[in-house]
C-alpha positions in Angstrom: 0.0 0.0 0.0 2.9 2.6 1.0 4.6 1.7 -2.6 1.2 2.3 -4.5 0.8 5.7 -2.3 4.4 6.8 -2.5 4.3 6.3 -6.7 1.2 7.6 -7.1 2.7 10.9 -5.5 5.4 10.7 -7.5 3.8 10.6 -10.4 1.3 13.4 -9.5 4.2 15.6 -7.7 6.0 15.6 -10.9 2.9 16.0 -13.1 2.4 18.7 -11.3 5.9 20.6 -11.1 5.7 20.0 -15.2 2.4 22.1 -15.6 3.1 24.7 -13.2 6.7 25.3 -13.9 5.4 27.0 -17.7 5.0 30.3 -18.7 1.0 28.5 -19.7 0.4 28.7 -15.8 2.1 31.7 -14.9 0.3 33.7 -17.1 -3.0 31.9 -16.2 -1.7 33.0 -12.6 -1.3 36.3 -13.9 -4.3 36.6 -15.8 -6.6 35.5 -12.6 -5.0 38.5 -10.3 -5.8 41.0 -12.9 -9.5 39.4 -13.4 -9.8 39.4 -9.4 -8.5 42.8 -9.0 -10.6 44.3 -12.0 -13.5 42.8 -9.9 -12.6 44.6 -6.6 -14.8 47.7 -7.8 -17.6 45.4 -8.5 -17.8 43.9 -5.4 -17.2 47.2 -3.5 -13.5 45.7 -2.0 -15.8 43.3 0.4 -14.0 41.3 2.6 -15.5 38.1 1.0 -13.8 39.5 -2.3 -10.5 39.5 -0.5 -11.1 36.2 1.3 -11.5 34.2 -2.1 -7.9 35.6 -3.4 -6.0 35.4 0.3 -8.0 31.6 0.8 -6.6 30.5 -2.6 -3.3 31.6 -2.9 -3.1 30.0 0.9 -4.2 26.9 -0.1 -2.2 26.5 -3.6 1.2 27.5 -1.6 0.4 25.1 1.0 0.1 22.3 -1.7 2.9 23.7 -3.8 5.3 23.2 -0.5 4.4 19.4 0.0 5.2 19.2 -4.4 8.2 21.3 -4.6 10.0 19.5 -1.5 9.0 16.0 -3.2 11.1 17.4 -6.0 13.6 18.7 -4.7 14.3 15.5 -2.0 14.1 13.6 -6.0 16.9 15.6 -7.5 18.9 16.1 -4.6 18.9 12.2 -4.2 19.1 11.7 -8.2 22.4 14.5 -8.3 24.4 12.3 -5.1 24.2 8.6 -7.2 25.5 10.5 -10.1 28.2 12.0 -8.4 28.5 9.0 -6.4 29.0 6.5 -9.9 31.7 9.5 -10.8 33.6 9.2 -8.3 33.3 4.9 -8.3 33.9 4.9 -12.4 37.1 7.7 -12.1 40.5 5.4 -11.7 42.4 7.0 -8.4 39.3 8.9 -7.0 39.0 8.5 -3.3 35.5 6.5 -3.2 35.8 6.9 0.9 34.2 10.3 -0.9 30.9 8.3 -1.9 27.9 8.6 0.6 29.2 12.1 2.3 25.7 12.8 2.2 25.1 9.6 5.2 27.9 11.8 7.4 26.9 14.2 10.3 27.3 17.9 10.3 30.4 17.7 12.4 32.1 15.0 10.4 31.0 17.4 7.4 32.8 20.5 9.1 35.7 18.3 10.0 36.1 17.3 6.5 35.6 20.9 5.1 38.0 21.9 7.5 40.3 19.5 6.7 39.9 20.3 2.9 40.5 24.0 3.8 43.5 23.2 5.8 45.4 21.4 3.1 44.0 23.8 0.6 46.2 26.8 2.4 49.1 24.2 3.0 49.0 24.1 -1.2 49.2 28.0 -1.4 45.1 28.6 -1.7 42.9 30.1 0.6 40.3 28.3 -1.5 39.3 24.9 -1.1 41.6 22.9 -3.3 40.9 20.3 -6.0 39.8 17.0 -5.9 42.6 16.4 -8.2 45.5 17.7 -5.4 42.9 15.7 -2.6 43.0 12.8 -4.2 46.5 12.9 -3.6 46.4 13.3 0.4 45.3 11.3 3.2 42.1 13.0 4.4 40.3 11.2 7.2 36.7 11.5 7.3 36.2 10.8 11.2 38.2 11.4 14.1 39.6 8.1 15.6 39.6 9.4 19.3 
């Protein structure tokens, strides 16, 4: 049941993030503000003529949270097993590098910090190249 619920969401999340993301629906979007502020006169500014705009643009941004995260959590997953089959497929990358994304912020900022460090001891304030780090011992977790 969770598989059928989880697909169906995927399917409808990304039907969804298709059909909103063109310049169709922004310009419907458009087109219904200017047809609900043309009306404002009409119905004398009521508050009911305020509550249909502020109760559906409430509602749509609530859904479009739930959609957009979906997406995102997607491509964010989708981007790491790319970079992840990278780093496997490249002959002399550090593969200890695959799965970062399973490490804690402090091994993260340890790492970073670490990268930083041997960055400055190569003459660069910037973070240095995988190329010159695949060349140096960098441990990902303290062994104390």
């Amino acid at each position: 049941m969770d598989a059928v619920m989880e697909e169906t969401f995927r399917a409808l999340a990304e039907r969804i993030s298709n059909i909103v993301g063109t310049s169709w629906s922004f310009m419907t979007a458009i087109g219904l503000v200017v047809v609900w502020a043309v009306t404002g006169p009409l119905f004398g500014f009521s508050d009911t003529w305020q509550l249909v705009i502020n109760t559906g643009t409430t509602i749509i941004t609530f859904l479009m949270v739930f959609l957009i995260q979906n997406t995102q959590n997607r491509e964010a997953v989708s981007v790491q097993l790319k970079l992840d089959e990278l780093l496997c497929a490249v002959q002399g990358a550090r593969t200890e590098m695959v799965n970062l994304d399973a490490l804690s912020d402090a091994d993260l900022a340890r790492l970073r910090k670490e990268f930083e460090r041997l960055g400055k001891e190569n003459g660069s304030d910037a973070i240095m190249s995988m190329d010159t780090a695949s060349r140096t011992e960098i441990r990902l977790r303290d062994d104390d």
